[in-house]
BAFI-3210 file (N, C-alpha, C; in Angstrom, 3 decimals, decimal comma, padded with zeros to 6 digits):
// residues 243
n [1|2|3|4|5|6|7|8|9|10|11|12|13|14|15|16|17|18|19|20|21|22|23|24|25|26|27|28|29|30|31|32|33|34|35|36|37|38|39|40|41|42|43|44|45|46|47|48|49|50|51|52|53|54|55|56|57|58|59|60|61|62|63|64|65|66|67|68|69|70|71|72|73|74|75|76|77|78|79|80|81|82|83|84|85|86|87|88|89|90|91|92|93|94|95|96|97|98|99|100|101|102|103|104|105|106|107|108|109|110|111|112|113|114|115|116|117|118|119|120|121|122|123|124|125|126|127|128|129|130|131|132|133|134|135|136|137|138|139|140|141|142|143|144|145|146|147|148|149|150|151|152|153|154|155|156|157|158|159|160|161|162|163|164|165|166|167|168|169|170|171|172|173|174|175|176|177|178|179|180|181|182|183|184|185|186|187|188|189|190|191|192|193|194|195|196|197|198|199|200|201|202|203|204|205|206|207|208|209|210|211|212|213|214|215|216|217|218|219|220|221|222|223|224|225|226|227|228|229|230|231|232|233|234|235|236|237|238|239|240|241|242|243]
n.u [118,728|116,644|115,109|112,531|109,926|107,779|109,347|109,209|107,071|106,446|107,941|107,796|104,582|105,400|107,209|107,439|104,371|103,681|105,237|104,524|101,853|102,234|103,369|101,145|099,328|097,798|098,967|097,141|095,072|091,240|089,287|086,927|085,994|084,856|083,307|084,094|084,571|086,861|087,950|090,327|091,511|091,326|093,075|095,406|095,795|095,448|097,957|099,726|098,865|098,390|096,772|094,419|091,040|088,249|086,010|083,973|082,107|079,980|078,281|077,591|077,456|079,585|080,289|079,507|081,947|083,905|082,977|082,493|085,147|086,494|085,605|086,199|087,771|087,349|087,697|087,620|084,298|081,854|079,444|076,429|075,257|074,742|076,070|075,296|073,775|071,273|069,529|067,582|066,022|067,619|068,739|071,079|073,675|074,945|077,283|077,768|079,780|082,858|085,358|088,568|087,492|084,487|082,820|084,008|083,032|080,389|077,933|075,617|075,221|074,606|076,815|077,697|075,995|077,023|079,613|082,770|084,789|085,301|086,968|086,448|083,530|083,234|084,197|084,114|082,609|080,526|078,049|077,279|078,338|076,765|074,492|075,216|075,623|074,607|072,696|070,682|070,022|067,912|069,426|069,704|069,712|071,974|073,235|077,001|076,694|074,571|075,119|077,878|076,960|075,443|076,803|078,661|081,424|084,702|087,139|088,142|090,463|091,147|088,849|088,132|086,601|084,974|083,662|082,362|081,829|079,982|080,866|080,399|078,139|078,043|079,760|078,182|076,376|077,974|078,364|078,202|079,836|082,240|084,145|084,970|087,101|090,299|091,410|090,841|090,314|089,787|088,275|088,163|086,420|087,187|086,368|084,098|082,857|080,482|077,004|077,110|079,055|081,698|083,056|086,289|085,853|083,422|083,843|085,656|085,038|083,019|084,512|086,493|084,526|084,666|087,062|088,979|091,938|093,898|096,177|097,643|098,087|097,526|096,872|097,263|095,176|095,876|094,267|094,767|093,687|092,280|093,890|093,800|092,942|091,598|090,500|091,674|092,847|092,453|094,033|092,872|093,234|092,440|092,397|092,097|091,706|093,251|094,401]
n.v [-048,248|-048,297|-046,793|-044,798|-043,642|-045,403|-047,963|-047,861|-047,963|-050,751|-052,063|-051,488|-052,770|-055,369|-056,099|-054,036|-053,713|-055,911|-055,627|-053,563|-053,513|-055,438|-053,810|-051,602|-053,342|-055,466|-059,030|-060,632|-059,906|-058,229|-058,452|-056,222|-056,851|-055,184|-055,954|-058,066|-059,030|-061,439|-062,067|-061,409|-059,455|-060,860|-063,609|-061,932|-060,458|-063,219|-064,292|-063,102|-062,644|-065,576|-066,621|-064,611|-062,900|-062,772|-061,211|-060,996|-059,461|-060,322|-059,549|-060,509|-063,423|-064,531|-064,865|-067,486|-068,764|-067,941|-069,007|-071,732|-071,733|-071,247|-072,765|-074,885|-073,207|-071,937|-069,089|-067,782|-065,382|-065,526|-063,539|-063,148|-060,720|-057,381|-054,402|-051,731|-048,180|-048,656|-051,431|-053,051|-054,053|-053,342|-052,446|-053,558|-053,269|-055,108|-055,840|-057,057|-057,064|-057,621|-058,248|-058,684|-058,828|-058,421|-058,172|-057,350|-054,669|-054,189|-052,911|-050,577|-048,604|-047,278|-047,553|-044,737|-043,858|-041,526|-040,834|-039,396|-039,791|-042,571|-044,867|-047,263|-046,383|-044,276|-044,692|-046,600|-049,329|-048,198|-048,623|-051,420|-051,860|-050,301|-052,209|-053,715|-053,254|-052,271|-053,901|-055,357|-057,043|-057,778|-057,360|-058,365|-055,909|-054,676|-052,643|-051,757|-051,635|-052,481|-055,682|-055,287|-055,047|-057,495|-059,915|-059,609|-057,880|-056,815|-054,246|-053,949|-054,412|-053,529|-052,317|-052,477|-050,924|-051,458|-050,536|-049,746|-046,741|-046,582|-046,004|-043,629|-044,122|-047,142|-046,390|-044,571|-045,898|-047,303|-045,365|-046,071|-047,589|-046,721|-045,779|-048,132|-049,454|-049,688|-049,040|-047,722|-048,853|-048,026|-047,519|-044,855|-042,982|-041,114|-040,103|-040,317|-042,435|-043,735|-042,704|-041,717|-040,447|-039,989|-037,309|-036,718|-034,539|-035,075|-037,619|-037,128|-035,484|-036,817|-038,742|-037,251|-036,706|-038,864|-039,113|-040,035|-039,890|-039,158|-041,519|-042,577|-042,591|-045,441|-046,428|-045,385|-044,833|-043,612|-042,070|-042,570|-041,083|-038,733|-037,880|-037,498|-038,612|-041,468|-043,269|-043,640|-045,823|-045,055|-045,093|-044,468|-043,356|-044,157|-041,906|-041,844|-044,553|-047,618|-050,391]
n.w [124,156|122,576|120,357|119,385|119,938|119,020|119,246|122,144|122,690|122,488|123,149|126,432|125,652|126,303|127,804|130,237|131,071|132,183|134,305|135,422|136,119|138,070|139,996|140,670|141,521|143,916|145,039|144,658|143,443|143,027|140,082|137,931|134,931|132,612|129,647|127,963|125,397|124,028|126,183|126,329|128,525|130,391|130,362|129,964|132,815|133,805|133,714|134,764|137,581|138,924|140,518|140,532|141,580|138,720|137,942|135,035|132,285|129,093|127,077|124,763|122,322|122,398|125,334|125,699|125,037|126,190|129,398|128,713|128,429|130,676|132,538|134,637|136,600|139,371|140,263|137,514|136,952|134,763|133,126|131,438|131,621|130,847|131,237|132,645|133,777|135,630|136,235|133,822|130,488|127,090|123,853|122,096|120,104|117,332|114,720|111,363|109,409|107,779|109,670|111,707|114,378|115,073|116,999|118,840|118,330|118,853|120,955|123,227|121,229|118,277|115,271|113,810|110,495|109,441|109,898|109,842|110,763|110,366|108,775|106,472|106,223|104,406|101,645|098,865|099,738|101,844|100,678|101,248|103,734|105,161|105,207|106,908|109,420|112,388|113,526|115,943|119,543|122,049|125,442|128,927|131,292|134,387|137,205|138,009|140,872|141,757|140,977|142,542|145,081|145,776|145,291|147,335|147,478|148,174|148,442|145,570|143,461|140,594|138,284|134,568|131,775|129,397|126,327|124,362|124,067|125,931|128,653|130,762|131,429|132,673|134,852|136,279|137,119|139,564|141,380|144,272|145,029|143,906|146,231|146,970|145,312|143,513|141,215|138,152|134,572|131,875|128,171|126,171|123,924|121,520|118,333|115,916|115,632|116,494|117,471|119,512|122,113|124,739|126,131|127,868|129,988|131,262|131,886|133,607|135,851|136,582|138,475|139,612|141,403|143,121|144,340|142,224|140,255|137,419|136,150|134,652|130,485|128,911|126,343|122,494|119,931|117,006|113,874|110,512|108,683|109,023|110,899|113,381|116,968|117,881|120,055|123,258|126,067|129,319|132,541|135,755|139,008|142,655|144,984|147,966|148,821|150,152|150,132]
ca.u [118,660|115,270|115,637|111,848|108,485|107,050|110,040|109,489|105,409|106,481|108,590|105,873|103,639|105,867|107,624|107,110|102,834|103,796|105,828|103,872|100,643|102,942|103,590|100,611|098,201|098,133|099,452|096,096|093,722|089,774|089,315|085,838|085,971|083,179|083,072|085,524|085,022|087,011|088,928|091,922|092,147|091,422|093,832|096,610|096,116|095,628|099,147|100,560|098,322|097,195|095,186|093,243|089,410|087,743|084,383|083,820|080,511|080,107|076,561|077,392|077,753|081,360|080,066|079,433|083,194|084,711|082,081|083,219|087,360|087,182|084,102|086,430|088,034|086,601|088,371|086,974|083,246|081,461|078,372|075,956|074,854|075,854|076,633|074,601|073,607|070,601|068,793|066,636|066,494|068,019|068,872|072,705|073,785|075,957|077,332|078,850|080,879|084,332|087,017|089,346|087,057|083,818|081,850|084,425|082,547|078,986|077,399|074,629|075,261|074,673|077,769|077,116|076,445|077,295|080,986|083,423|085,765|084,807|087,663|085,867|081,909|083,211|084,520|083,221|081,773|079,891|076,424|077,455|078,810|075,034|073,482|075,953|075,799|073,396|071,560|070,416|069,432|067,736|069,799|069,641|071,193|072,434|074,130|077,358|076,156|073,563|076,214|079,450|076,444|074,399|078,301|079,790|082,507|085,325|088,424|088,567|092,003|090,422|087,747|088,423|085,272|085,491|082,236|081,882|081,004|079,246|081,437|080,241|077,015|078,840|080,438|076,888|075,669|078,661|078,826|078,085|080,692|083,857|085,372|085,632|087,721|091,661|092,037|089,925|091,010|089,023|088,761|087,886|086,240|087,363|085,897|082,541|082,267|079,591|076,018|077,319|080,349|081,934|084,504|087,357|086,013|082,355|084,598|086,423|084,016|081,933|085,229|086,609|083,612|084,563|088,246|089,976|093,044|094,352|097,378|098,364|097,400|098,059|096,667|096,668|095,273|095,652|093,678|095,947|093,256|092,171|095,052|093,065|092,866|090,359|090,380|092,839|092,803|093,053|093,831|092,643|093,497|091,656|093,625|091,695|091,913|094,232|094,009]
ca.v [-048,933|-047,606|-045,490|-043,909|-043,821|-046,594|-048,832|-047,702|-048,350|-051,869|-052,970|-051,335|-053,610|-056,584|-056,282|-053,391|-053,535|-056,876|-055,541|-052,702|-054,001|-056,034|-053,134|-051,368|-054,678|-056,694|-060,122|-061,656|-058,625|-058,766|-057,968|-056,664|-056,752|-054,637|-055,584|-058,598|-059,640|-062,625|-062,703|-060,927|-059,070|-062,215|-063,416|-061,305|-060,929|-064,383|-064,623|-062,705|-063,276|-066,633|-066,851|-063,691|-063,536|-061,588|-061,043|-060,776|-059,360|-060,045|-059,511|-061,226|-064,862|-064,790|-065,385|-069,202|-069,256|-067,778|-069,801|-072,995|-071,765|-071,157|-073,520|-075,548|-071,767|-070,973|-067,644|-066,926|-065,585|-065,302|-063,151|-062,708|-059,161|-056,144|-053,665|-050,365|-047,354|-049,510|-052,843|-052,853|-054,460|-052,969|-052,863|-054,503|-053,407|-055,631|-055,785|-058,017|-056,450|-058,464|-057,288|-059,410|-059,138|-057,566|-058,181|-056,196|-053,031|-054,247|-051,889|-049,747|-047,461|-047,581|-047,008|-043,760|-043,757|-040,044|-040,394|-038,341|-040,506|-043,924|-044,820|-047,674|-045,752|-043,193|-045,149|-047,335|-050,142|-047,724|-048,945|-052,403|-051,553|-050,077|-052,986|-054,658|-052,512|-051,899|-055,044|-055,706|-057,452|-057,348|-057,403|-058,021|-054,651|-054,300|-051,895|-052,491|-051,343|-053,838|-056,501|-055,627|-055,742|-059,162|-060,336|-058,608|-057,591|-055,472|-053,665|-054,153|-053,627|-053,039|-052,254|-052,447|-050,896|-051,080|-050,727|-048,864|-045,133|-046,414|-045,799|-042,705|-045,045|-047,908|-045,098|-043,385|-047,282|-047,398|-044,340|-046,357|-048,487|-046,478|-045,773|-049,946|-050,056|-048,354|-048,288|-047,856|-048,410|-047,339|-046,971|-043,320|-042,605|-039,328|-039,705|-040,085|-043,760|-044,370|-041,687|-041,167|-040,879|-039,038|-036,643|-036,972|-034,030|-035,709|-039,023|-036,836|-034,932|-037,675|-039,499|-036,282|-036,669|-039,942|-039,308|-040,741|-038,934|-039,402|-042,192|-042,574|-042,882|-046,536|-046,520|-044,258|-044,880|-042,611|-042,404|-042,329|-040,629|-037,197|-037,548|-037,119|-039,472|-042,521|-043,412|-043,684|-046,410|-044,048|-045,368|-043,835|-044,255|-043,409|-041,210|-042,387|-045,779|-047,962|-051,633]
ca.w [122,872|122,190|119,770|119,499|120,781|118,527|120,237|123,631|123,262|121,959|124,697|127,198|125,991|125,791|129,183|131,303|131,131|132,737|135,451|135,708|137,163|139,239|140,827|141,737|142,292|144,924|144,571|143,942|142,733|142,397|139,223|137,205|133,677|131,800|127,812|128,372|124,428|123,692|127,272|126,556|129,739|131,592|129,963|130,728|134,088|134,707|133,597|135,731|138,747|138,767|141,621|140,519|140,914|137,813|137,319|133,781|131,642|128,204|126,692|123,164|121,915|123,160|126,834|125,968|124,486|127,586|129,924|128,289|128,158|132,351|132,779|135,802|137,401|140,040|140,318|136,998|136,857|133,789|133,156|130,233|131,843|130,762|132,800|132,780|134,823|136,216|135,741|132,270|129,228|126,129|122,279|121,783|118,713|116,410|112,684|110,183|107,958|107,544|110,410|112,463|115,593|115,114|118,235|119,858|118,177|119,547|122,073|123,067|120,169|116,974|114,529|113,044|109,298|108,833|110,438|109,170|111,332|110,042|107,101|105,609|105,461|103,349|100,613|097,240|100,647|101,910|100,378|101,615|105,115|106,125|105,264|107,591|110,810|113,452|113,735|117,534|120,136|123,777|126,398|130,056|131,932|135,931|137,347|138,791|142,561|142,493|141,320|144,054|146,762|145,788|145,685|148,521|146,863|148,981|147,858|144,343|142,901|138,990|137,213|133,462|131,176|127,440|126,329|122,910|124,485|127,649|130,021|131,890|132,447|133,723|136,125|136,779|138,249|140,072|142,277|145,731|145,094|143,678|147,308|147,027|143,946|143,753|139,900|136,581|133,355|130,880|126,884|125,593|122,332|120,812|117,619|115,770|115,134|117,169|117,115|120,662|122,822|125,626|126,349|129,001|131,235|131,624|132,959|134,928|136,457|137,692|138,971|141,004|143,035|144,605|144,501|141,290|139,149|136,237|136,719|133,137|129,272|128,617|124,883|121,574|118,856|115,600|112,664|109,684|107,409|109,460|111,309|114,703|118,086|117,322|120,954|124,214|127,100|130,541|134,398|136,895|140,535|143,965|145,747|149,050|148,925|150,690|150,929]
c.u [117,338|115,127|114,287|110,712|107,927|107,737|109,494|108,000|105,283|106,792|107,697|105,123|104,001|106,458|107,067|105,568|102,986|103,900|104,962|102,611|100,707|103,521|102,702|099,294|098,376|098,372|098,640|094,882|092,621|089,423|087,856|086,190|084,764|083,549|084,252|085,787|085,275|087,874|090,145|092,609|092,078|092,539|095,235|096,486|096,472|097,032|099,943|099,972|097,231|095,839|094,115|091,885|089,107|086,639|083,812|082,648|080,766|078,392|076,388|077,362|078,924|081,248|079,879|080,893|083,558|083,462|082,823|084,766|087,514|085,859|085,146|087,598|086,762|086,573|087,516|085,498|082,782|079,823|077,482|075,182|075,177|075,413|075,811|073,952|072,370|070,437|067,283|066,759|066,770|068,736|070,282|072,850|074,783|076,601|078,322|079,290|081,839|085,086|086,846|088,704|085,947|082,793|082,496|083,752|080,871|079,068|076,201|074,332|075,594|075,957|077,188|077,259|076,762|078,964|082,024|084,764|086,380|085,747|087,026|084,203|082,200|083,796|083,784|082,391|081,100|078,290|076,255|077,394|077,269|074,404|074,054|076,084|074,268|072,058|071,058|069,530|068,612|068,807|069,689|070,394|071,081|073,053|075,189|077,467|075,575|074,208|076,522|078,282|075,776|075,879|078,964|080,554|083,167|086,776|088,696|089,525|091,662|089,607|088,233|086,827|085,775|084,217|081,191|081,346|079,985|080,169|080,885|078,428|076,912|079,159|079,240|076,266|076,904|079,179|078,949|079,587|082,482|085,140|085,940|086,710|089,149|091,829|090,869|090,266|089,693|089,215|087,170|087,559|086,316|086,864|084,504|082,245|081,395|078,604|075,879|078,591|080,198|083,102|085,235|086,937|084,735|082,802|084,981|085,496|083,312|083,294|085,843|086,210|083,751|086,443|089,619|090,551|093,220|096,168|098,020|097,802|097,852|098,293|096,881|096,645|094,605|095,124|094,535|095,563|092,586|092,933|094,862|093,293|091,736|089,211|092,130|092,181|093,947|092,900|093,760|093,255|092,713|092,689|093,140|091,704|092,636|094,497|095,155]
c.v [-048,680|-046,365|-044,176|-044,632|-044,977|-047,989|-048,818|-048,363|-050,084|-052,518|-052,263|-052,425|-055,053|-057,138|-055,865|-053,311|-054,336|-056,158|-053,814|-052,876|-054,602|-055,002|-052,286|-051,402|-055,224|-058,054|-061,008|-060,746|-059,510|-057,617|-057,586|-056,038|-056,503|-054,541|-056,692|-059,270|-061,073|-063,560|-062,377|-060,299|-060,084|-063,295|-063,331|-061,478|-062,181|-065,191|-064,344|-062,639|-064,485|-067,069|-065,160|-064,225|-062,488|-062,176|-060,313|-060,787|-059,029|-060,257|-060,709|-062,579|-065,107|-065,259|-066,789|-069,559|-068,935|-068,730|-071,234|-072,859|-072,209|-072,070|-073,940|-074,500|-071,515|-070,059|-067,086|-066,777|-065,185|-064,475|-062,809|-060,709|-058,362|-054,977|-051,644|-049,052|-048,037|-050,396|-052,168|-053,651|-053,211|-053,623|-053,216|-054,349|-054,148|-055,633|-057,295|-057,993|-057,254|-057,940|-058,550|-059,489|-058,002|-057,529|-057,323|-054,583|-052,877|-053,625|-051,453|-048,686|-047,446|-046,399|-045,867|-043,361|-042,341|-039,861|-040,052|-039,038|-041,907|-044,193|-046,215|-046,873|-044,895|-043,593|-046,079|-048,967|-049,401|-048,278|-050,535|-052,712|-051,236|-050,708|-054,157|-054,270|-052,264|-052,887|-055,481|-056,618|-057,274|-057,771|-057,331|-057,258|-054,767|-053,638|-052,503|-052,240|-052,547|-055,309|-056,806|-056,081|-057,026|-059,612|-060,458|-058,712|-056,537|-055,245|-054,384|-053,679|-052,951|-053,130|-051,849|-052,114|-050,700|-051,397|-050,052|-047,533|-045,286|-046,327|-045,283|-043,447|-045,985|-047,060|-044,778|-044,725|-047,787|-046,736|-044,512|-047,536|-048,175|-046,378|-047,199|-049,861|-048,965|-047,740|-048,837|-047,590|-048,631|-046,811|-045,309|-042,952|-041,474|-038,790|-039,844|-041,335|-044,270|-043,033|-041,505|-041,557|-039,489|-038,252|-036,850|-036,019|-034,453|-036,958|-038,255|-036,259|-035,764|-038,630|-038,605|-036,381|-037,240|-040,091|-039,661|-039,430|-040,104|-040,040|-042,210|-042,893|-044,087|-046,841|-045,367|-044,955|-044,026|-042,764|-041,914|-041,377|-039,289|-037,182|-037,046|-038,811|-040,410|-042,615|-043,720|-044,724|-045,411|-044,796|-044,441|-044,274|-043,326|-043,369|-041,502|-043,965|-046,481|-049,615|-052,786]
c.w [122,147|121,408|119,095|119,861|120,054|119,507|121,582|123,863|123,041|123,219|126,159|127,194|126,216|127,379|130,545|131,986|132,200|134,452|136,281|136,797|138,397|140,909|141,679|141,837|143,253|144,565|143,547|143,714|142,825|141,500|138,584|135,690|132,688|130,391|127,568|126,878|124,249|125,238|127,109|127,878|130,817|131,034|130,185|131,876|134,605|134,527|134,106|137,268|138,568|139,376|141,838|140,741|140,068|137,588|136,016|133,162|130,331|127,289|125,336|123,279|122,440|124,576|126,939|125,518|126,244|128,941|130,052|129,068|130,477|133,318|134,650|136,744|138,047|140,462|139,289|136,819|135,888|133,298|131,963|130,549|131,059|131,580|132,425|133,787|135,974|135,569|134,659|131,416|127,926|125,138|122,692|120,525|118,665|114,901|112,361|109,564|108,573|108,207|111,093|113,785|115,905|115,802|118,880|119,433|118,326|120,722|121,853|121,997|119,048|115,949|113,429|110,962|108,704|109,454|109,204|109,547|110,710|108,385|106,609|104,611|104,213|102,315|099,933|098,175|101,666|101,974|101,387|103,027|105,878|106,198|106,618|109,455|111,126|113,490|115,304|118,059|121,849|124,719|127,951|131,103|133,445|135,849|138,239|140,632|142,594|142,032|142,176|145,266|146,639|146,068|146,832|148,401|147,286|148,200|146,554|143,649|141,401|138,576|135,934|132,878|129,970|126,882|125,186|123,029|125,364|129,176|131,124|132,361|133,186|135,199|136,878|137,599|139,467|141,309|143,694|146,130|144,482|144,655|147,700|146,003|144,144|142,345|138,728|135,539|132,579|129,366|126,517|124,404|122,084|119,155|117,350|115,232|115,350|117,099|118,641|121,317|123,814|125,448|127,410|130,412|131,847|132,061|134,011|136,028|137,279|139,084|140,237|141,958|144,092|144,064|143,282|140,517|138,152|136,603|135,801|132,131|129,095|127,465|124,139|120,623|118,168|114,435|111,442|108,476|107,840|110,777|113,204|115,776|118,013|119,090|122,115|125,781|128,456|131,331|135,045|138,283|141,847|144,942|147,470|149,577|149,064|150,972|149,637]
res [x|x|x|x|x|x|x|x|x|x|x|x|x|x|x|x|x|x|x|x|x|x|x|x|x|x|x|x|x|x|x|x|x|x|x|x|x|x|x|x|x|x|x|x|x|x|x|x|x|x|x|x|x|x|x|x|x|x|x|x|x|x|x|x|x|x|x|x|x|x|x|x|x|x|x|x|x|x|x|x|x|x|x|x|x|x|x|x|x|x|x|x|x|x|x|x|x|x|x|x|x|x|x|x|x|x|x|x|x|x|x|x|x|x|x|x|x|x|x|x|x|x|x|x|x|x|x|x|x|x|x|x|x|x|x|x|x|x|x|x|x|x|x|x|x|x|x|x|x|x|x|x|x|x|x|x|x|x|x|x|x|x|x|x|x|x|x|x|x|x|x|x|x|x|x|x|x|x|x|x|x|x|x|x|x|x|x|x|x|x|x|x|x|x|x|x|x|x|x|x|x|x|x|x|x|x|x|x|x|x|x|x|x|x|x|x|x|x|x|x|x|x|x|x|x|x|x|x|x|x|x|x|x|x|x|x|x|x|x|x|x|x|x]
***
């Protein structure tokens, strides 16, 4: 009854995502959530595994909302960290231009005012938009090695990173600790919104090392105005890992 790919990615996300994870999580996953926003992936899961534990890091103002929301969970843990190749402080960029949820595009990296990608910069808000981006703050950074071990944190069913084009540094603080973890999902920036990003074979590359493939594309999203890939949410899975 599905009669094309827009359908099929609908009911995906509506049913099968559901039954999907159901299939290859464990009942009650330990979950870490890098860039967790407003709590959507905590969230979900915790809807379909209630008695998850997730360890969730959100650097922004949003960490006293979610704080508050799971204040009496003790499954869920809440962290103002963020999550970086080591322990440091660093800049946190943010903006304020007018969108439906614009902490989710705070990160280490400042939104690039020369994008070619970027369909508001290049139009008549433009002048407006720069005065509105790249405002920052300090941040307190860990890596997540020195996290899982203060923790002692074993067989981790997911790591989720969404992190505005830090991924492969998340990854790079992580390397003592990937043969713990089975699956990594991960968002992918393919364009130039940001005055840095990665490519797919600099993820892969570092992930090969300690075992992980490519399990499936979960996300796409298309830009409607150069007609190119914005970004894509990838899972991984560790082909060694068994628990």
């Amino acid at each position: 009854k599905l009669k094309n790919s827009k359908e099929r990615n609908r009911e995906f996300n509506k049913v099968s995502k559901k039954r999907f994870y159901e299939k290859i999580l464990r009942k009650n996953p330990l979950i870490i959530d890098v860039g967790a926003n407003k709590g959507q992936t905590i969230e979900f899961f915790k809807k379909i595994f209630p008695l998850s534990r997730i360890f969730a890091f959100e650097p922004t103002k949003l960490s006293n909302l979610l704080k508050k929301k799971y204040n009496e969970n003790k499954k869920v843990h809440i962290s103002i960290f963020a999550i970086d190749r080591k322990k440091s402080k660093k800049k946190f960029y943010y903006h304020s231009f007018d969108t439906s949820n614009v902490l989710a595009l705070s990160g280490f990296y400042k939104i690039n005012k020369n994008s070619k990608d970027h369909i508001r910069i290049n139009t008549s808000e433009r002048n407006q938009l720069i005065k509105d981006i790249n405002h920052s703050f300090i941040v307190d950074c860990i890596s997540l090695d020195e996290f899982i071990k203060k923790e002692k944190l074993k067989n981790i069913d997911l790591l989720k990173i969404d992190t505005q084009g830090n991924e492969l540094n998340v990854l790079k603080g992580s390397v003592n600790s990937l043969k713990n973890i089975r699956f990594i999902k991960l968002e992918l920036m393919l364009f130039d919104y940001y005055e840095k990003s990665y490519s797919i074979s600099e993820i892969e590359n570092i992930l090969k090392k300690y075992n992980f493939k490519i399990h499936t594309i979960l996300e796409i999203s298309q830009n409607p105005v150069n007609y190119k890939t914005d970004w894509i949410d990838i899972l991984f899975y560790n082909t060694k890992t068994r628990f």
